[in-house]
C-alpha positions in Angstrom: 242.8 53.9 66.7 241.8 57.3 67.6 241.6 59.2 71.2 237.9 60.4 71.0 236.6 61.9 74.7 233.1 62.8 75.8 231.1 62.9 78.7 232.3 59.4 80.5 232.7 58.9 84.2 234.6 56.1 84.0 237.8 57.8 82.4 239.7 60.1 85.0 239.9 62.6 82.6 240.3 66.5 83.8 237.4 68.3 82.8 237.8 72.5 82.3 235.2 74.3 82.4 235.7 78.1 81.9 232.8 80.7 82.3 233.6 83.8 80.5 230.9 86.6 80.4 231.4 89.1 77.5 229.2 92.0 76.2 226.7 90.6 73.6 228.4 92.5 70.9 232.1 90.9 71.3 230.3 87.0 71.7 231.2 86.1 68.1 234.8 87.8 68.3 235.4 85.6 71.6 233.8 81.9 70.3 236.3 82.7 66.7 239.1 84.0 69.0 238.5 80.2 71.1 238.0 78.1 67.9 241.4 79.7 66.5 243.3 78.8 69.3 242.2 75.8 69.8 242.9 75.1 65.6 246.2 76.5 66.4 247.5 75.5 69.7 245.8 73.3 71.9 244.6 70.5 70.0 248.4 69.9 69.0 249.2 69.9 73.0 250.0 66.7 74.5 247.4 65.1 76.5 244.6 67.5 74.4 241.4 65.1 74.1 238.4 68.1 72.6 237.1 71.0 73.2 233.1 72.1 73.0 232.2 75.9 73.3 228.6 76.9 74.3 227.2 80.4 73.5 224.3 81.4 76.3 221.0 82.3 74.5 221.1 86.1 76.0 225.1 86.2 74.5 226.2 86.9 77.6 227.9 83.8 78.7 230.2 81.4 76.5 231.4 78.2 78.3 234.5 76.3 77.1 234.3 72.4 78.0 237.4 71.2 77.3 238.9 67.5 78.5 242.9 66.5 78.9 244.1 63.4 79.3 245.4 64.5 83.1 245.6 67.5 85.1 249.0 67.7 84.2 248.9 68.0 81.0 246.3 70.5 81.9 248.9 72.7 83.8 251.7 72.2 81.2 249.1 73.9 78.7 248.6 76.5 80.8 252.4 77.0 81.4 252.8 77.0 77.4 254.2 80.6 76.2 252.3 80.0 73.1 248.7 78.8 74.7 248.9 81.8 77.2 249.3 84.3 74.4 245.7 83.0 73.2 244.1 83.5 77.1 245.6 86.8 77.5 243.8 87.9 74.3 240.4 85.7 75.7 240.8 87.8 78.9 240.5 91.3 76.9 237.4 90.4 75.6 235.5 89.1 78.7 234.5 90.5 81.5 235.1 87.9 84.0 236.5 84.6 83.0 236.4 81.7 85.8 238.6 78.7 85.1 237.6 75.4 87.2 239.2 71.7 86.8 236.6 68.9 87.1 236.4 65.6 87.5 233.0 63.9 85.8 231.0 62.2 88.5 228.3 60.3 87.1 226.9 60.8 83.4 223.1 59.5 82.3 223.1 59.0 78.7 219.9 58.9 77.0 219.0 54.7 76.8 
């Protein structure tokens, strides 16, 4: 049976959310740089669970909403030679980047 995570507040899943604010004209190259490295790298890291990446309407803002099974796993990835090389790259293409662990309090699925 396959893993499959979403918005669920009863699994203690740790739930990134990473704010990264580009210039309008790099947007695309930073959502393909995300997708890549997530093809590549992450998904194949234990504890992975998905990844969604949002693109604000002004293509100022791209939001990565990412789940692992624990924050450990979380932290190994971020330890991982191979994952950092893909985040240093990220962080020459944004402007700001802000990186926050969350847990899902309560979720109200349409009926």
């Amino acid at each position: 049976m396959a893993v499959t995570a979403g918005i669920d507040s009863s699994r203690p899943v740790a739930t990134l959310i990473n704010v990264f604010t580009v210039p309008p004209e790099r947007r695309r190259e930073l959502l393909a740089l995300l997708a890549r490295a997530t093809e590549t790298t992450m998904k194949h890291r234990p504890g992975f669970l998905c990844a969604d990446f949002h693109a604000s309407r002004d293509g100022r803002r791209v939001i990565n909403y990412a789940q692992w099974e624990t924050e450990d796993h979380y932290r190994a990835m971020r330890a991982d030679p191979e994952a950092q090389v893909h985040m240093d790259e990220a962080v020459t293409i944004a402007t700001d980047v802000q990186p926050r662990l969350f847990t899902v309090a309560s979720h109200h699925p349409r009926p």
